[in-house]
Structures are given as C-alpha cells and as structure tokens.
C-alpha positions in Angstrom: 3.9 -16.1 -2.2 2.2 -15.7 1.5 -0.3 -12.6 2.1 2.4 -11.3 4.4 5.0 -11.4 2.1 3.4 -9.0 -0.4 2.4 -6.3 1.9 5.8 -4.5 3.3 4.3 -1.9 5.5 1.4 0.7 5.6 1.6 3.7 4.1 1.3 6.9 6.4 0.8 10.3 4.2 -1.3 12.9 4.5 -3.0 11.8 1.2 -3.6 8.0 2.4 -5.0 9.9 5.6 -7.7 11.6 3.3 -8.8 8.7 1.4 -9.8 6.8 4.8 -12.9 8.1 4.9 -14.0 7.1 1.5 -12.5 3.5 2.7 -9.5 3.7 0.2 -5.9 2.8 2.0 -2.0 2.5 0.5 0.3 0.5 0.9 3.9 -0.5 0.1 4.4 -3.6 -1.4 6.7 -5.7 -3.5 7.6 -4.8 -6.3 6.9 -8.5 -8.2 3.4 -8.3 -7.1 0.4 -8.0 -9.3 -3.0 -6.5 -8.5 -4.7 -10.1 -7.7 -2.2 -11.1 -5.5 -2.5 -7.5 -3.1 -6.5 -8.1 -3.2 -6.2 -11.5 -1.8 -3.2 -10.5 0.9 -5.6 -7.6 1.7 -8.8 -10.1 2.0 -7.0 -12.4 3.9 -4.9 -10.3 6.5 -7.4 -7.8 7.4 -11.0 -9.7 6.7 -12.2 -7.2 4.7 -13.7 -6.9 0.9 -11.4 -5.2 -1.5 -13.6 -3.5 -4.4 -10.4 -2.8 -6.5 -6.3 -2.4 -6.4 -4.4 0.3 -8.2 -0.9 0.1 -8.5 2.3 2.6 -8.9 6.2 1.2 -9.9 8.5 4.2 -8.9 12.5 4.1 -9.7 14.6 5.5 -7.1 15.5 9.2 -7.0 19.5 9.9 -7.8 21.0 11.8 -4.8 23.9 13.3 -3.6 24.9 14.5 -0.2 28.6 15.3 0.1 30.9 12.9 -1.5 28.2 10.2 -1.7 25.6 10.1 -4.9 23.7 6.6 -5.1 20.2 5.8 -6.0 17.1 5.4 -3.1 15.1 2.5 -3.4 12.3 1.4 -6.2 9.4 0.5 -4.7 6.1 -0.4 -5.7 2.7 1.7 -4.5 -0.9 0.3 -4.3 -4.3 1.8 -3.4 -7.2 -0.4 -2.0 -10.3 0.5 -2.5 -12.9 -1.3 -0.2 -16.2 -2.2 -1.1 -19.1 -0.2 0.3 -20.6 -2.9 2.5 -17.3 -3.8 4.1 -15.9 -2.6 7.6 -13.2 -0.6 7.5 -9.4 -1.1 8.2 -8.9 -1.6 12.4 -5.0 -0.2 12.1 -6.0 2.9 10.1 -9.1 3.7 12.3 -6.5 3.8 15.7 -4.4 6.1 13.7 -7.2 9.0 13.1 
C-alpha cells in the first residue's frame, strides 16, 4: 500500500487542536491499516519522526431523518505522537 493511500485526510477538532502543542496530531485513515504502516506513511509524507501511533475502529452511527434510516460510515482514527527532537507538522502549524 503507498503512504498516501493510508492517510485519508487530517483530522480538524478541537481536541486534535490541543494536542499540537505537545506535537501529537490525528488523523483519518483506512480502516485495513495497522499502526506500522501509519508511522511509516507519517515518516515519509511529512519528514518527521513518529515516537508512537494509537489507533481507534469506530462503526457507523444508525440514523434517521424522515423516511430515510441507514448507517454513517466506519472509519478508522489514529493519533501520532512525534518524538521530542522532531519538527513539528507544516499543515497543522498554518492552521493555529
């Protein structure tokens, strides 16, 4: 699988926004992932140091609205923790 296959996109929350400072960043990713797989993505699209990757498998929600009921989408969650010595993230620094 290519590095920019297993990152999907980012992801912008107020919590991930708090964690920046203490260089930890989230991201949405597939779901068929694993944790060495993110670290080396991470490593090799942004040239940083990744210290360590936790990961979170959510199902999708059931709604309804109206008439319609259906399921959201699963997706899978994972925190990166840089290490201390590294530089930080570019894209999350423009965002603060």
């Amino acid at each position: 699988m290519k590095q920019y296959d297993v990152i999907i996109k980012p992801l912008l929350t107020e919590k991930s926004y708090s964690d920046v400072a203490n260089k930890k960043y989230a991201f949405i990713v597939k779901r068929d992932s694993n944790k060495a797989e993110i670290k080396k993505a991470v490593e090799d699209i942004f040239g940083v140091k990744v210290e360590k990757v936790n990961t979170l498998n959510y199902d999708g929600k059931f709604k309804v609205q109206g008439r319609a009921q259906g399921y959201t989408s699963k997706f899978k969650k994972a925190y990166v923790t840089l290490c201390k010595d590294s530089k930080s993230i570019e894209f999350f620094d423009s965002l603060s």
